[in-house]
C-alpha angles and dihedrals in degrees: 000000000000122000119261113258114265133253138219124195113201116198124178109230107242087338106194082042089053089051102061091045094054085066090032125053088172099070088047092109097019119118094252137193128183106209122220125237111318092018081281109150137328121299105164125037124192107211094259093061083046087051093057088049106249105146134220106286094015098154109239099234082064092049097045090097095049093044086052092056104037089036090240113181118229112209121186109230125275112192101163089061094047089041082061094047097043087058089046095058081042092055087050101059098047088072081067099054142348089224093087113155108187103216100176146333085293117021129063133193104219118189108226100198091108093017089069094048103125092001124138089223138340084256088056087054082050098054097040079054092052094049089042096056093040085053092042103045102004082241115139113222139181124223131214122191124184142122093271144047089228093054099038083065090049083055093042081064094042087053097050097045105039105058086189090083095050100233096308129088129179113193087176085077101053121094105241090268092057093048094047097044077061100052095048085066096053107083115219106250087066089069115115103248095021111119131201096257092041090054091048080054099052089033083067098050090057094254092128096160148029093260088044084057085040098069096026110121109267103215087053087053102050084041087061104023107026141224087318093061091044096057082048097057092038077060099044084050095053100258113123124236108149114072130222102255102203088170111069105237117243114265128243094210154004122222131183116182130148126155127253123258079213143032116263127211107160125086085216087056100038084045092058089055095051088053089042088052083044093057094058100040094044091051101057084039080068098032073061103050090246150138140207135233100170152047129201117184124198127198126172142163127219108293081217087062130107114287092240091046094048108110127174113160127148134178144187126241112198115207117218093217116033103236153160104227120119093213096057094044099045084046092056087048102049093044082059096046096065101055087055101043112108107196096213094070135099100209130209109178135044127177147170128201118189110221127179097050121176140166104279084224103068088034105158094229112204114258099246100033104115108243089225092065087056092050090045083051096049096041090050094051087043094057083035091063094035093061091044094048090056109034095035131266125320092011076135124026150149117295089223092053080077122216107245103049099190090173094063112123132260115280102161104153104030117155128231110287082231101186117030093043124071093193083056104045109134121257133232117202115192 
């Protein structure tokens, strides 16, 4: 029987953090935090922030005194840059293999069957990976190689923690001593798929770490634990059962939230914001080929305000026809905007999810709709999107989405967005 094919889990280091350095050599060796929405809380911490104990989510007002001491710079969030650099170490790594599985905005599942053609070792491919996307985006990565997604991931950690391997780690090398002397270090909690209750569960059975899960008995696990455990543990064990999606599976559902800078109490304000919410979504509803039933739409006043004053209400607009078109969709939102809006409410938050979603191409068109009013539709999105694409992002907008937007959130300290704005490319001065 043949060895399963290998596996190689890519992870960006501190990603956002990352990010910002690659623009700005200044910040390399600067105490460094990413904010969240709003410049909330911390989203992103360079090592040197870990070092000096804020955690993940600790809300910057509380984290002013110790930026002021240790110098940490505090940086609003700028998706639509690490978005771009997240495609470009995509891109990269697909000149490795053609089996490229995007996880998440930073981590990347890369099939090593062709990838390790001619190599001295699949640690050796890693490595050649890790070289190619630093000289290519300046972007530092770890790399995890094993049989299995479950314990890529595991390697990817391994990878991260220990410096001795230099960011890659290839559990597929290691005799069976050497892999489980590994696991035993790894608490867990740490375990892709193993949630925090579920690790409290484990914990009290006395299964405290990956190579403790490893060697439990598998029919007492998927007694306890189910089908879901028992396809864990079969991973953990080297037996794949989670399969390389190369094809990015279709999506349920769209949503587009963010919080106000500024209280809103106006249903024309908080209006503009719900356009604003229906524009994005609705444009990666069409980047995907898809079309939408449903809209739900989300409003919601500060949970620290008054009693009296606290307000979360939300409601579904069904379309009688499913579509991509940002005016229908903003229309159905508004219209349920208004049946929800309390006039006696200073809002914070606003928010739209696009429900219903199905392929463009298999769209049940209503019997007496003209078929030239849903090629107009399509035609005018698709020149929508083109002139944004090109000219930048709301070059051309809903009316409704208003021009002012007084109610956008805080972004004080965002960063260029170096690489998708010709007005904000970097400069370099002799």
């Amino acid at each position: 029987m043949s060895a399963p094919a290998l596996i190689a889990l890519v992870d960006c280091n501190n990603f956002f953090v990352s990010c910002e350095r690659v623009f700005n050599p200044l910040w390399h060796d600067r105490p460094l935090v990413v904010l969240s929405n709003n410049d909330g809380c911390a989203v992103a911490r360079s090592n040197e922030v870990k070092a000096l104990g804020v955690k993940m989510g600790t809300p910057w007002f509380q984290m002013k005194d110790v930026a002021r001491r240790y110098g940490i710079v505090g940086l609003s969030s700028n998706f639509v840059l690490y978005g771009d650099m997240s495609d470009r170490v995509t891109a990269v790594l697909r000149e490795f293999s053609d089996e490229v599985e995007v996880y998440s905005i930073d981590e990347s599942f890369v099939g090593l069957g062709s990838a390790c053609a001619g190599a001295e070792s699949p640690a050796a491919t890693g490595q050649a990976m890790r070289r190619r996307v630093l000289q290519c985006t300046g972007l530092p990565v770890c790399v995890g190689i094993a049989p299995t997604k479950t314990l890529a991931k595991l390697a990817n950690h391994i990878a991260k923690t220990q410096p001795h391997f230099d960011g890659v780690c290839d559990l597929s090398a290691m005799t069976e001593s050497m892999l489980q002397l590994q696991l035993s270090q790894i608490e867990v909690g740490e375990i892709w798929g193993i949630g925090r209750r579920m690790a409290d569960r484990l914990q009290r059975l006395g299964i405290t770490t990956a190579g403790a899960l490893r060697a439990a008995p598998l029919k007492r696990l998927r007694a306890g634990f189910g089908v879901v455990m028992e396809r864990i543990v079969s991973e953990l064990r080297g037996i794949p059962c989670l399969s390389l999606d190369e094809v990015e599976q279709p999506r349920q559902q769209l949503i587009a939230s963010r919080s106000f800078g500024v209280p809103v109490r106006t249903v024309e304000e908080l209006g503009e914001a719900i356009s604003t919410h229906v524009s994005r979504a609705s444009e990666r509803l069409r980047r995907q080929e898809l079309v939408c039933g449903a809209v739900h739409v989300n409003i919601a006043t500060s949970r620290f305000a008054d009693t009296e004053r606290r307000y979360l209400n939300s409601i579904t607009v069904g379309l009688p026809e499913a579509t991509g078109d940002s005016r229908v969709l903003a229309g159905a939102a508004l219209s349920g905007l208004t049946r929800i809006f309390r006039e006696d409410c200073h809002y914070k938050k606003a928010g739209v999810v696009l429900l219903d979603l199905s392929p463009s191409s298999v769209c049940q068109h209503r019997l007496f709709n003209p078929a030239a009013d849903d090629a107009r539709s399509a035609q005018l999105m698709v020149a929508l999107d083109a002139v944004n694409a090109r000219y930048g992002r709301d070059t051309l907008r809903l009316g409704s989405a208003g021009l002012e937007r007084r109610w956008q959130g805080r972004s004080e300290n965002r960063t260029p967005r170096y690489t998708t704005n010709w007005d904000e490319l970097p400069l370099a001065r002799a």
